[in-house]
Structure formats: structure tokens, C-alpha cells
TIKOLLO-480018 format. One record per residue (C-alpha): residue in one letter; x, y, z; residue number from 1. Coordinates in nm, 2 decimals. Layout:
N
ROTOR / A / X / Y / Z / NUM
...
END
This chain:
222
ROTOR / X / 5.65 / 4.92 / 8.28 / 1
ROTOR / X / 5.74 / 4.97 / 7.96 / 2
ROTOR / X / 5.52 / 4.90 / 7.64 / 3
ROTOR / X / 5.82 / 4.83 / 7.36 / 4
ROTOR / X / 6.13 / 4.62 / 7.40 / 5
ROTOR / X / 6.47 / 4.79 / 7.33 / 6
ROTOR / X / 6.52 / 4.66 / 6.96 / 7
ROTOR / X / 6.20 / 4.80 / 6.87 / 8
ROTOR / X / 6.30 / 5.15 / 7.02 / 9
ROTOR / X / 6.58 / 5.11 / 6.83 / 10
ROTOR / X / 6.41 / 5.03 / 6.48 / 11
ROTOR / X / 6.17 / 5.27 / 6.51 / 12
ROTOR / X / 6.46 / 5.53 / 6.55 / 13
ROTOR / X / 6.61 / 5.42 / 6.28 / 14
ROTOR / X / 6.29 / 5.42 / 6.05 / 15
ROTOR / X / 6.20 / 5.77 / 6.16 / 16
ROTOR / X / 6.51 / 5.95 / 6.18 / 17
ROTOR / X / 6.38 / 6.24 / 6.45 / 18
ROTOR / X / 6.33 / 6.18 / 6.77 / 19
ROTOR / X / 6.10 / 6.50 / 6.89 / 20
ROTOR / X / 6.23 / 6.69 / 7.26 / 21
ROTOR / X / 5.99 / 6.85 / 7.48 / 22
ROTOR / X / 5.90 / 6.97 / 7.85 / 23
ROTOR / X / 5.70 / 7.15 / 8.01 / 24
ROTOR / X / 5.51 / 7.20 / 8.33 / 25
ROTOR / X / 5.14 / 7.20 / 8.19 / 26
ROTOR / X / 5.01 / 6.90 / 8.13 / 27
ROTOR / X / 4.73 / 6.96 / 7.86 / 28
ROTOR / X / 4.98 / 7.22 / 7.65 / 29
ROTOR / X / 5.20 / 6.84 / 7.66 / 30
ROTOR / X / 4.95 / 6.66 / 7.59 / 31
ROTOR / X / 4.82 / 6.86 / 7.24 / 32
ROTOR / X / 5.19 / 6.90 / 7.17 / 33
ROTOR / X / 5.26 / 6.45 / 7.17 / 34
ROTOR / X / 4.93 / 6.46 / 6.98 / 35
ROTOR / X / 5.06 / 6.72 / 6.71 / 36
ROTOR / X / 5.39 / 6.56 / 6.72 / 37
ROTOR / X / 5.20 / 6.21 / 6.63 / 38
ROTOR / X / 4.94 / 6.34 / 6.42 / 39
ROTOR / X / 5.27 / 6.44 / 6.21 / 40
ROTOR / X / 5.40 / 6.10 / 6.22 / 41
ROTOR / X / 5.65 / 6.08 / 6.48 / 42
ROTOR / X / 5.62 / 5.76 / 6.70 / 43
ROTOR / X / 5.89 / 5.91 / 6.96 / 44
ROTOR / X / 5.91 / 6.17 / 7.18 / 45
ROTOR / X / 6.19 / 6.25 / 7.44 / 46
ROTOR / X / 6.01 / 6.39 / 7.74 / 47
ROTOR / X / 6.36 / 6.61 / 7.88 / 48
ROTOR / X / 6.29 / 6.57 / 8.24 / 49
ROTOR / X / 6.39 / 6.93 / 8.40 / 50
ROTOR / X / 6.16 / 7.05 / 8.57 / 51
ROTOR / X / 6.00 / 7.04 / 8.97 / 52
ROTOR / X / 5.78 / 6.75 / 8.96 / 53
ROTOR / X / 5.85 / 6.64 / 8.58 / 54
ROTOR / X / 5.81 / 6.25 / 8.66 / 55
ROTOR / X / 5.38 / 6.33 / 8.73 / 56
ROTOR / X / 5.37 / 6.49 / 8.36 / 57
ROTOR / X / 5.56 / 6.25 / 8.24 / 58
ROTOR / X / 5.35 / 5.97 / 8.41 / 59
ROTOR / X / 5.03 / 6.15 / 8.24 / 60
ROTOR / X / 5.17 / 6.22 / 7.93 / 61
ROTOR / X / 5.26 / 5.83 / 7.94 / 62
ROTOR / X / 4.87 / 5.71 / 8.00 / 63
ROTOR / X / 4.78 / 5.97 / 7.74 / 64
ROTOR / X / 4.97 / 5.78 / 7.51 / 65
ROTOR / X / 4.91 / 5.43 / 7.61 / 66
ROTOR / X / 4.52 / 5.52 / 7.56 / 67
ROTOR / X / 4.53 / 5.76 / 7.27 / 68
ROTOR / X / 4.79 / 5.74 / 7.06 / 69
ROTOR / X / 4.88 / 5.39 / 6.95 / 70
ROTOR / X / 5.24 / 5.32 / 6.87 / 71
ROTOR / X / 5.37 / 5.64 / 7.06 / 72
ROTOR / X / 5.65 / 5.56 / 7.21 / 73
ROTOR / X / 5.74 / 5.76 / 7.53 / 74
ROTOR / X / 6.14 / 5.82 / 7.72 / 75
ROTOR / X / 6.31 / 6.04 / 7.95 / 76
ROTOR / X / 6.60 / 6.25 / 7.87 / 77
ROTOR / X / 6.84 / 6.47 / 8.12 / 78
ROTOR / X / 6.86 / 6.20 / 8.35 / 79
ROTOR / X / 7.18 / 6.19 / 8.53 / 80
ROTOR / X / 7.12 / 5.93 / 8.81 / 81
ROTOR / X / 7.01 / 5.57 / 8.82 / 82
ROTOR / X / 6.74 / 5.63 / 9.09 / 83
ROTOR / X / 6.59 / 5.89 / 8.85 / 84
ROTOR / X / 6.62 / 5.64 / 8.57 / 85
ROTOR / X / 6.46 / 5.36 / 8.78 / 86
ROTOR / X / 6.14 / 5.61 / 8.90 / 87
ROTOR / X / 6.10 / 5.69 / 8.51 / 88
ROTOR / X / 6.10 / 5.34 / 8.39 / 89
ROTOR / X / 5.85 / 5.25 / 8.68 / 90
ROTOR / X / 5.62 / 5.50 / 8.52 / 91
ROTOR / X / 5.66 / 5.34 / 8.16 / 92
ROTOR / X / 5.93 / 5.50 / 8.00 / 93
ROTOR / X / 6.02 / 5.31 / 7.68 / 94
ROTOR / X / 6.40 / 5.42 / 7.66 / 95
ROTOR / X / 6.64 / 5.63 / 7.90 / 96
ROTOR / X / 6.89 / 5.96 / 7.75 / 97
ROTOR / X / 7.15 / 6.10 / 7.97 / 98
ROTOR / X / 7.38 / 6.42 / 7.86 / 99
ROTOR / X / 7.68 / 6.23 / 8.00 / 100
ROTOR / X / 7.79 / 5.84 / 7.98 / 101
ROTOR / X / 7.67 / 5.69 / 8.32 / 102
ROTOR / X / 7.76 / 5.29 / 8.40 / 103
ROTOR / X / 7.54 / 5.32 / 8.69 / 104
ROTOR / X / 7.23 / 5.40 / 8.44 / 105
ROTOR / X / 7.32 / 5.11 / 8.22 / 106
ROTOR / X / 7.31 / 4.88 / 8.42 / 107
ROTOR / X / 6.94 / 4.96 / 8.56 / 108
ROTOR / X / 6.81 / 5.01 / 8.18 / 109
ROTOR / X / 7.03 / 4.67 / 8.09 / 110
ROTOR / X / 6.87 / 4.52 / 8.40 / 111
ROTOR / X / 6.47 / 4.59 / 8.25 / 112
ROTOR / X / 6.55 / 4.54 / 7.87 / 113
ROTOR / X / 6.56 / 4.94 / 7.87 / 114
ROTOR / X / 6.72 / 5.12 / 7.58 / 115
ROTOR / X / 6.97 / 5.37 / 7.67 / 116
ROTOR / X / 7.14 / 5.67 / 7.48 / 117
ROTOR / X / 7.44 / 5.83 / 7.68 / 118
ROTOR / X / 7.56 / 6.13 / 7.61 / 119
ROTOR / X / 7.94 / 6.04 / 7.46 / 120
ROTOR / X / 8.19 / 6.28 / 7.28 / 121
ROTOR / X / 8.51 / 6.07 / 7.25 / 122
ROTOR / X / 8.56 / 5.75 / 7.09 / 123
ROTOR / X / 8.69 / 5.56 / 7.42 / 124
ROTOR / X / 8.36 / 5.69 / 7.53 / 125
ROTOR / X / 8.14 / 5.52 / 7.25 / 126
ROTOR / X / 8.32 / 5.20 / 7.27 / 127
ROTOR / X / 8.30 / 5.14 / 7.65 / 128
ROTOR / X / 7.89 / 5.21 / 7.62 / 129
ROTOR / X / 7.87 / 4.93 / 7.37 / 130
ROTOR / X / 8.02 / 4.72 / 7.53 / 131
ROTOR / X / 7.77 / 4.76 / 7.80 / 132
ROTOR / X / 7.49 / 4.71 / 7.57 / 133
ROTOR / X / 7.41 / 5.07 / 7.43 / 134
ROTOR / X / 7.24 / 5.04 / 7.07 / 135
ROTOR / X / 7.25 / 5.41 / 7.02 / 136
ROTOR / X / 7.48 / 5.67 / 7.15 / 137
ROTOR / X / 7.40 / 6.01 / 7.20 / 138
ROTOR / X / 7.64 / 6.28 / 7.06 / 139
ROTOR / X / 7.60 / 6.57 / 7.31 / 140
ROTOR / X / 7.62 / 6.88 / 7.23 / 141
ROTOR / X / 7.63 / 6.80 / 6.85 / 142
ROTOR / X / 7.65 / 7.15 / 6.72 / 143
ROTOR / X / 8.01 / 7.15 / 6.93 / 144
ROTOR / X / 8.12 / 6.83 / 6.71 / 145
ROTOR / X / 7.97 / 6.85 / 6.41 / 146
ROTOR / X / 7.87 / 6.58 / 6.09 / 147
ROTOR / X / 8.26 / 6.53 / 6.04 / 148
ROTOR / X / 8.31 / 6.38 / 6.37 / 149
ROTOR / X / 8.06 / 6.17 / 6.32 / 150
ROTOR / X / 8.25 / 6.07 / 5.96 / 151
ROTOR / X / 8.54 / 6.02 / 6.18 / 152
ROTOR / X / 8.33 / 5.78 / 6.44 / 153
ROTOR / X / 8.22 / 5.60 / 6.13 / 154
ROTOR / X / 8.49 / 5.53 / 6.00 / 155
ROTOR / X / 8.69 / 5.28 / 6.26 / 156
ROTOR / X / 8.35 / 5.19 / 6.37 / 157
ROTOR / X / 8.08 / 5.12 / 6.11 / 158
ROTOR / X / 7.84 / 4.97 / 6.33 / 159
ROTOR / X / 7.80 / 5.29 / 6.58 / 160
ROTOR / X / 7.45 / 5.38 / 6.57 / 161
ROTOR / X / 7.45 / 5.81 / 6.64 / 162
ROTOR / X / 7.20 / 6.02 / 6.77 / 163
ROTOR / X / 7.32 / 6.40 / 6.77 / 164
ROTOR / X / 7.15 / 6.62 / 7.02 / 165
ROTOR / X / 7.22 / 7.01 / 6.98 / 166
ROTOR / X / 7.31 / 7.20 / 6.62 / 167
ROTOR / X / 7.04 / 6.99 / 6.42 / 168
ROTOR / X / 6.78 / 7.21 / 6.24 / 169
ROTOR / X / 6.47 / 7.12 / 6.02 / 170
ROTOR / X / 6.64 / 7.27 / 5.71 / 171
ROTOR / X / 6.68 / 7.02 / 5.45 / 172
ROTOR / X / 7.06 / 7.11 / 5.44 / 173
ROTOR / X / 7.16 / 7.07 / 5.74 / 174
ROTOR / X / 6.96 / 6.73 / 5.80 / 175
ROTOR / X / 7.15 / 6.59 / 5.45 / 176
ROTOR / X / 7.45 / 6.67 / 5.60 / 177
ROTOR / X / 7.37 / 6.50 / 5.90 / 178
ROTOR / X / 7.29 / 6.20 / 5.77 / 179
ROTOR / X / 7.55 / 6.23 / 5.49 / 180
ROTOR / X / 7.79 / 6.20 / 5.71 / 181
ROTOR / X / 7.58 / 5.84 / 5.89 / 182
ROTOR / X / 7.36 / 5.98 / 6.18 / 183
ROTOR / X / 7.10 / 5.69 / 6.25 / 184
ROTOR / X / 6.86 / 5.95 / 6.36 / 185
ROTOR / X / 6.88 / 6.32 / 6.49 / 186
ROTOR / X / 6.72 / 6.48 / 6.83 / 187
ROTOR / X / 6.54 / 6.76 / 6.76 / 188
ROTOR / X / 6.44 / 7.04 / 7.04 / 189
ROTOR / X / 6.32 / 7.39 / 7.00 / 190
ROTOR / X / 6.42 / 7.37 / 6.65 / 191
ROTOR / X / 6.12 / 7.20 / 6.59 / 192
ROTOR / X / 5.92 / 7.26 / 6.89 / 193
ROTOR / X / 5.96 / 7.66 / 6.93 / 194
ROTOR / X / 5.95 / 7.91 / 7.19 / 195
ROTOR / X / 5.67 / 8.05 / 6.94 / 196
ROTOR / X / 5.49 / 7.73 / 6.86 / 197
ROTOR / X / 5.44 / 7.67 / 7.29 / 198
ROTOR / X / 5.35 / 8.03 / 7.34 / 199
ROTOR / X / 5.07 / 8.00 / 7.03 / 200
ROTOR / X / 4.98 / 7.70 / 7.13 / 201
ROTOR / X / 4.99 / 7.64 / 6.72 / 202
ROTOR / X / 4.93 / 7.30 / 6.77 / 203
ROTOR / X / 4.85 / 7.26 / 6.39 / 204
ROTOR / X / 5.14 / 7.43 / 6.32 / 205
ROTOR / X / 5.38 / 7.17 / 6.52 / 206
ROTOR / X / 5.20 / 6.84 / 6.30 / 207
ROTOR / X / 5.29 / 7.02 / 5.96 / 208
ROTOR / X / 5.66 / 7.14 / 6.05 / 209
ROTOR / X / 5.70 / 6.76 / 6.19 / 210
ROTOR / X / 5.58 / 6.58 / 5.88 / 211
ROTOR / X / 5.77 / 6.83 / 5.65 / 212
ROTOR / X / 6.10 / 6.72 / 5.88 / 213
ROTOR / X / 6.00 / 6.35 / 5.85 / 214
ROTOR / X / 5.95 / 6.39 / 5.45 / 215
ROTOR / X / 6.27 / 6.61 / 5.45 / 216
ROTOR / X / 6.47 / 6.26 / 5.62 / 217
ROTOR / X / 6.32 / 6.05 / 5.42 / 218
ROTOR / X / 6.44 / 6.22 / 5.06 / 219
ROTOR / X / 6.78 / 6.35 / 5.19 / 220
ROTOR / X / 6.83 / 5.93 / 5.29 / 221
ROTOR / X / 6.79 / 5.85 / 4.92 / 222
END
């Protein structure tokens, strides 16, 4: 069940500005990397579901969280289904993100209070997932479409709330131009947690580069 309504999901989003990606198959590697990614500041992590078996790390990287790290609020991305969104919110996911706009999924997140990001890249797209409810809408792949079409987005529709997944980096001028341009928050994946961060197991490493991202939001927001 989850721990955090959808509004809060939402405005902790919005007060972060990253939302952190990560998989993989070995549990205690996951659970030193939420830990890093907390111990940085983050209070989100999207646990991108891809693997054999994903939905038992996720269900221990979920109690990890509920016992350890206060405030750590855990979802599921690469969902495509609204069975596999129902097992993950059974296991306490706190939000749902899909790569492609799915009715079926909204309605089982509406159903449980659930926030859910679709993957959108038209406007038609981002209108008919707020009118079923969506408080934050995915842009998927965003290195395809880029801080201008968000601009564009913004423009007709002020109120859109953005997420773009793919094409964001760490660097300060890339994130400005992100949020320049009105990105809510950004997704961020192996640009933050690296090939060469897993395979050192630079745990220390992670916390600094996440708490250097999270500073970096804050001052390219002023």
C-alpha cells in the first residue's frame, strides 16, 4: 500500500526537481545505491522495472525504505500494463511511470489515489492524460524533443506540469535550460547513476554527484 498520497508525490517533485532512475538485479548494490541517493537528498527514486523478477527487488528495496530511510518515496517506471501496475502498487509503490500514455493504467492508479506519469510526446496526448487525472506528464524520450517543445507545451498550456526522461544531464547548462524553458522536474538515469558508479560500487561518489545536481536545480531556479 502506498505510504504518500498523489499530491504529496507531486510536491515533492516539484520541490526537488530530480527524480533519480535505477535497476538492477542485486538487491544490496540497490539498496546502498537508495541510501546514497537519500543520503544526497533526494526523496524519490524511480525503480525502472526491467528486469526477470524486478517486482521482489522492488518489494525489498520498498521495506528498506519504509524502515530506514524516512521520507523516501519509492515508484515503478517501464510499466506498460495495468496488471503490472496493480502488482507494483500492492507492493507499495508511491507513483506509477509508463514510456507510453496507457488509459488502462490510469484508471487503476486513479482508482488507489496513485500518481501516474505517462509517457506523452504530442499535445493531444498531454491534454487527454489530464483530463484523466495525470498531475505530471512524462516527456519520453526528451533528448528527441528538446526544452523548446516544452516552451511550446507551455505556452497554450501553462498549467502542464513536465517531467523529461532521456537527454537530461547533471551539467549546470543543460539543467538551466531545462527548467528555463518550465520543466517541473527532470528524470535522471545513468547520467547520474553510471555504468562506472554501479561497477565501483562508489557509493560515496553517487551522494556527492546527487547533492551537487540538487544544489545545481536549486540555483539555475533562481
Amino acid at each position: 500500500m502506498a505510504q504518500y498520497t498523489r499530491i504529496e508525490v507531486a510536491n515533492t517533485m516539484k520541490e526537488s526537481g530530480i527524480v533519480p532512475l535505477f535497476y538492477h538485479e542485486d538487491i544490496e548494490l540497490g539498496k546502498n545505491i537508495l541510501k546514497a541517493c537519500y543520503d544526497g537528498g533526494a526523496r524519490l527514486l524511480e525503480f525502472t522495472a526491467r528486469g526477470d523478477f524486478a517486482h521482489e527487488v522492488f518489494a525489498a528495496l520498498t521495506k528498506y525504505a519504509i524502515s530506514d530511510l524516512p521520507g523516501m518515496i519509492m515508484g515503478v517506471g517501464s510499466l506498460t500494463d495495468a496488471a503490472s501496475a496493480s502488482l507494483y502498487i500492492s507492493l507499495g509503490a508511491n507513483f506509477i511511470v509508463t514510456p507510453v500514455f496507457r488509459e488502462d493504467i490510469a484508471i487503476v492508479c486513479n482508482r488507489r489515489k496513485i500518481l501516474w506519469s505517462p509517457g506523452c510526446g504530442t499535445l493531444s496526448e498531454i491534454a487527454k492524460a489530464e483530463e484523466l487525472g495525470c498531475e505530471i506528464v512524462k516527456l519520453f524520450p526528451g533528448n528527441i524533443y528538446g526544452p523548446k517543445f516544452v516552451k511550446g507545451i507551455k505556452g497554450p498550456q501553462p498549467w502542464t506540469n513536465i517531467m523529461p526522461t532521456g537527454g537530461v544531464t547533471t551539467e549546470e547548462s543543460n539543467l538551466k535550460e531545462w527548467f528555463d524553458a518550465g520543466v517541473t522536474c527532470v528524470g535522471l538515469g545513468s547520467q547520474l547513476i553510471s555504468k562506472e558508479i554501479l561497477t565501483n560500487k562508489d557509493y560515496k561518489g553517487l551522494e556527492s554527484i546527487v547533492k551537487k545536481t540538487i544544489e545545481t536545480v536549486k540555483k539555475v531556479r533562481t
